[in-house]
C-alpha positions in Angstrom: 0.0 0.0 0.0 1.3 4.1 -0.6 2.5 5.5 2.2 0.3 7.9 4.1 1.0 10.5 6.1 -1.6 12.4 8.1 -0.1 15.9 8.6 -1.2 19.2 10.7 -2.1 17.1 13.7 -2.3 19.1 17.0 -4.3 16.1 19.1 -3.0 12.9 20.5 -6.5 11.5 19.7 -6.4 12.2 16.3 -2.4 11.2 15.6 -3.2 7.9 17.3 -6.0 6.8 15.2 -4.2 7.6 12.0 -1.6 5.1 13.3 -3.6 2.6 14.3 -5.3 2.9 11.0 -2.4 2.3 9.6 -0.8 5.7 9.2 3.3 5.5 7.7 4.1 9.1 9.2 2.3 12.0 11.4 3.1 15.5 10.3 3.3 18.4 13.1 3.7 22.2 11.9 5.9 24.1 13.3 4.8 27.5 11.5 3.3 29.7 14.1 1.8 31.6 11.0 -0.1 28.2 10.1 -3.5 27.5 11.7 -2.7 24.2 12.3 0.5 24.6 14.4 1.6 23.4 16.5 3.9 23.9 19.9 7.1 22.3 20.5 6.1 21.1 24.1 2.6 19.7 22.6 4.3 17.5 19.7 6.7 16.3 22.4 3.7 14.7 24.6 2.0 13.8 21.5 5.2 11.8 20.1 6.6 9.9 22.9 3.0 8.3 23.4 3.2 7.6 20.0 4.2 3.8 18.7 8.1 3.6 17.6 7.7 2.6 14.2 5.6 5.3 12.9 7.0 8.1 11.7 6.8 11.4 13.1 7.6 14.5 10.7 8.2 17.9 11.6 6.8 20.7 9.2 8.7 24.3 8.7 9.4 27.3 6.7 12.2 28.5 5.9 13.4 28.8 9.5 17.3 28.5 10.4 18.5 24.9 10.3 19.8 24.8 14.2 16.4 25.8 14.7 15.1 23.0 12.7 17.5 20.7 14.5 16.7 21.6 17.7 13.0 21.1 17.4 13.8 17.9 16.3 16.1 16.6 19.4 13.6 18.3 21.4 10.6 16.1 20.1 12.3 13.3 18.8 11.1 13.7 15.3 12.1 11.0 13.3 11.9 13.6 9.5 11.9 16.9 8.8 9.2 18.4 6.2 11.0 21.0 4.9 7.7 23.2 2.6 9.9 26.7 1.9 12.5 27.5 -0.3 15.1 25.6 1.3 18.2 24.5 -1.0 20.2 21.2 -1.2 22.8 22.4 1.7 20.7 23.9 3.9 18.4 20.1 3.6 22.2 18.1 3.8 22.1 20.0 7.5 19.4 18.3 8.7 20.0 15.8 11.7 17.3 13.1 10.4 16.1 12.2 6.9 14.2 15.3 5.1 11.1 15.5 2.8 11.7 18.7 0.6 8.3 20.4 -0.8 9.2 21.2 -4.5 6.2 23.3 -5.9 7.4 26.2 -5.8 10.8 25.4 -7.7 11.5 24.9 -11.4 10.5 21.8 -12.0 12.1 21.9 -15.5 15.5 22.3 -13.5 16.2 18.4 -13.1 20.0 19.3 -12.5 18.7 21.0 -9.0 16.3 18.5 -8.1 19.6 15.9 -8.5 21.5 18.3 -5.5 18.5 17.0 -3.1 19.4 13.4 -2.7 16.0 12.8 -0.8 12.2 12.2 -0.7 10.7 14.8 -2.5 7.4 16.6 -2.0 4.5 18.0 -4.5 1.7 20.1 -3.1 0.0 22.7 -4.9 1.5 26.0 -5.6 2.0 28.7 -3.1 -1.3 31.2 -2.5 -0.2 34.3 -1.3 1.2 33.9 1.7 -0.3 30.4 2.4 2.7 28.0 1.5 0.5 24.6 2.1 -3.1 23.8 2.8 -4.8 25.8 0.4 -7.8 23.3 -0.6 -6.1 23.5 -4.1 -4.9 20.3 -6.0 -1.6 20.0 -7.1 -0.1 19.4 -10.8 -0.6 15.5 -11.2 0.8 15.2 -14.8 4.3 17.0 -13.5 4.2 14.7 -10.5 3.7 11.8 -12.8 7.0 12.7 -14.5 8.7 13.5 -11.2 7.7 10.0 -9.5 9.1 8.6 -12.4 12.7 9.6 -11.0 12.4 10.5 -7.7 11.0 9.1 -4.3 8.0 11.5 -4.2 5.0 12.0 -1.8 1.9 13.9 -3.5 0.1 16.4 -1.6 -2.5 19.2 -2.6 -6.3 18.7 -1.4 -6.4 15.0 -1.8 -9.5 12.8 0.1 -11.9 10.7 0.0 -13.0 11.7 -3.7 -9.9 11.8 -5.2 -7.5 9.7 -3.4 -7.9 6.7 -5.6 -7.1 8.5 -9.1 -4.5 10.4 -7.5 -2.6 7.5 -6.5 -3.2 5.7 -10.2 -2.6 8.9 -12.3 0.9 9.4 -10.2 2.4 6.1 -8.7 3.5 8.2 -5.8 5.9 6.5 -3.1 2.9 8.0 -0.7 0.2 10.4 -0.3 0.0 13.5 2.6 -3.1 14.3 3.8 -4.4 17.3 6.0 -7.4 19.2 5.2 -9.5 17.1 3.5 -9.6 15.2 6.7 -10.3 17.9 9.6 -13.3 19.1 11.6 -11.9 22.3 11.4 -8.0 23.5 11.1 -5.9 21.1 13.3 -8.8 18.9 14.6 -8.9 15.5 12.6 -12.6 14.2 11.6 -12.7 10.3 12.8 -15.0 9.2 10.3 -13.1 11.1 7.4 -9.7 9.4 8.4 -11.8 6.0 9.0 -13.1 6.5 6.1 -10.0 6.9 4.1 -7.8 4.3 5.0 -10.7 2.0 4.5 -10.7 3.0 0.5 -7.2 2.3 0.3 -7.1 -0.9 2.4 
């Protein structure tokens, strides 16, 4: 089965459901500018009740890599979502393995997509000053070419609806989840995430 990962999770409730459903990573977002982030101290209680072998996945923006670093001892993340404009060295700084958001780069530029050396990421592009999350789908017949060549997640309003095609259009190594699966900003829906796993069982 794709991966999965259940990102902007702010709830032990919710991040322990997706794992037990069967959840590959759980994404926390450390953007205070985000309306689903959240704090260093609640990931940390939310992650060491969490079971070893899932994966937990810090989300940021552009922020300084020994800030990035120390966020990650801190909550014992085992990857780093990195969703700015972050370039190959700054990602070769990171303590743990790193899944780079790409969307906003040129995708023509497979030289620079070479310098990453890791799991790449393709959400929908930027909206003002919202760099993820935006309800908007991302460009399936470039991620199609990119999966091709690289380890890539695909991300960018995917659900219950679409999660199916997604997946056969782009033969992604996994998917990443967040709004199409909330209550409201941060708060998971049950049934939604129930509901989800079940049509990719």
């Amino acid at each position: 089965m794709v991966r999965v990962k259940i990102c902007g999770l702010t709830r032990y409730q919710d991040a322990k459901l997706a794992a037990d459903l069967g959840a590959w990573g759980l994404g926390f977002i450390f953007v205070e500018s985000s309306p689903r982030a959240c704090s260093v101290e609640q990931a940390r209680k939310i992650c060491q009740r969490l079971p070893e072998d899932v994966e937990k996945v810090g989300v940021f923006l552009n922020e300084s890599i020994d800030r990035v670093n120390e966020i990650t001892q801190q909550v014992r993340l085992s990857m780093v979502q990195l969703h700015g404009m972050e370039m190959a060295d700054y990602c070769k700084k990171i303590e743990v393995p790193v899944l780079k958001a790409i969307q906003n780069m040129d995708l023509n530029d497979t030289d620079l997509l070479d310098q990453y050396g890791c799991t790449l990421l393709m959400d929908a592009p930027r909206v003002g000053d919202e760099w993820g999350g935006t309800g908007h789908e991302s460009d399936w017949v470039r991620a199609k070419l990119i999966a091709q060549k690289y380890p890539l997640f695909l991300a960018g309003n995917l659900g219950e609806s679409n999660i199916v095609d997604a997946i056969k259009a782009v033969r992604p190594l996994g998917v990443d989840l967040s709004s199409s699966v909330e209550l409201r900003p941060g708060i998971k829906d049950h049934e939604k995430l129930q509901n989800l796993f079940s049509i990719l069982a």
